[in-house]
C-alpha positions in Angstrom: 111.1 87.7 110.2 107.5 88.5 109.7 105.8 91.2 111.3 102.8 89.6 114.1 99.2 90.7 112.6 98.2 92.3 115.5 101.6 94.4 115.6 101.1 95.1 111.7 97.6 96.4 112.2 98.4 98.5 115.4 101.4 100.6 113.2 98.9 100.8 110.0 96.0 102.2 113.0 98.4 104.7 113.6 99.7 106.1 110.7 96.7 105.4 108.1 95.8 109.0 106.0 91.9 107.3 105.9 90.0 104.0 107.1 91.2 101.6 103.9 94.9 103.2 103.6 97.6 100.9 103.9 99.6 101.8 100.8 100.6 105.5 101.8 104.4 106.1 102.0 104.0 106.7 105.8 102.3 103.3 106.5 105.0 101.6 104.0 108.4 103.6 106.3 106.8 102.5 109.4 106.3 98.8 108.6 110.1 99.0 107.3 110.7 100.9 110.4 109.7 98.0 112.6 110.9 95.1 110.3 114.5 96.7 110.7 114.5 96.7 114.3 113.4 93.2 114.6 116.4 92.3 112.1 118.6 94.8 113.9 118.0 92.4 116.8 118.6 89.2 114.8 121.7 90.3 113.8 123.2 91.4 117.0 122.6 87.7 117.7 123.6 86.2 113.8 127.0 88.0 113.1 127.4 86.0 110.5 123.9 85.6 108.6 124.7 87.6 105.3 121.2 86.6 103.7 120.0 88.9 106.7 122.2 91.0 106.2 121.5 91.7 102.5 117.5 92.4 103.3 118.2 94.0 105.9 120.1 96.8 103.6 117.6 96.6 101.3 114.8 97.4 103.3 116.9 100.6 104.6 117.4 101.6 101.4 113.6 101.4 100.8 113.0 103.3 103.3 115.4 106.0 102.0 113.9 106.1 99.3 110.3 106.5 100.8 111.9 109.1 103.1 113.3 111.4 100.1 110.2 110.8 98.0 108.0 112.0 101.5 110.5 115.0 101.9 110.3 115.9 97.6 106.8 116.1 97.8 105.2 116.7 101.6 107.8 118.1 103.9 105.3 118.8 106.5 104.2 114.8 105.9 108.0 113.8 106.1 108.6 116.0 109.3 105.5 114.4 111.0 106.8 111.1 110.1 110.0 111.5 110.9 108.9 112.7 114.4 106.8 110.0 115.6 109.0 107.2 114.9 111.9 109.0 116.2 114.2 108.8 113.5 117.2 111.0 113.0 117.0 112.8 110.0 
């Protein structure tokens, strides 16, 4: 369940803070943003695959974290974020 190179470097193009950034907590919620969907999708297909299941609720409560860490510190950064990848906090 691998994100596709190409795919990877388009989302770190579009939320990088500088040319070498790929560490920032932006970058890191919207790769987990788009590793989620693509498990989201494997498991509307694998009822039943509970080792999916497991990373998959660990990489949303990653991204919680990220999230409350974004909002603590930078809550025009969090809003921003929050915005373009349209999620519903």
């Amino acid at each position: 369940m691998n994100l596709i190179a190409e795919k990877k470097k388009e989302i770190i193009e579009q939320f990088r803070a500088h040319e070498k950034d790929t560490g920032t907590p932006e970058v890191q919620i919207a790769l987990l943003t788009e590793k989620i969907a693509q498990l989201t999708a494997h498991m509307k297909l694998n009822k039943k695959d509970f080792g999916s299941r497991r990373g998959l609720l660990m990489m949303v409560s990653k991204r919680s974290s990220l999230l409350k860490y974004l909002k603590k510190n930078d809550l025009v950064r969090y809003k921003k974020t929050i915005e373009a990848l349209g999620l519903r906090k």
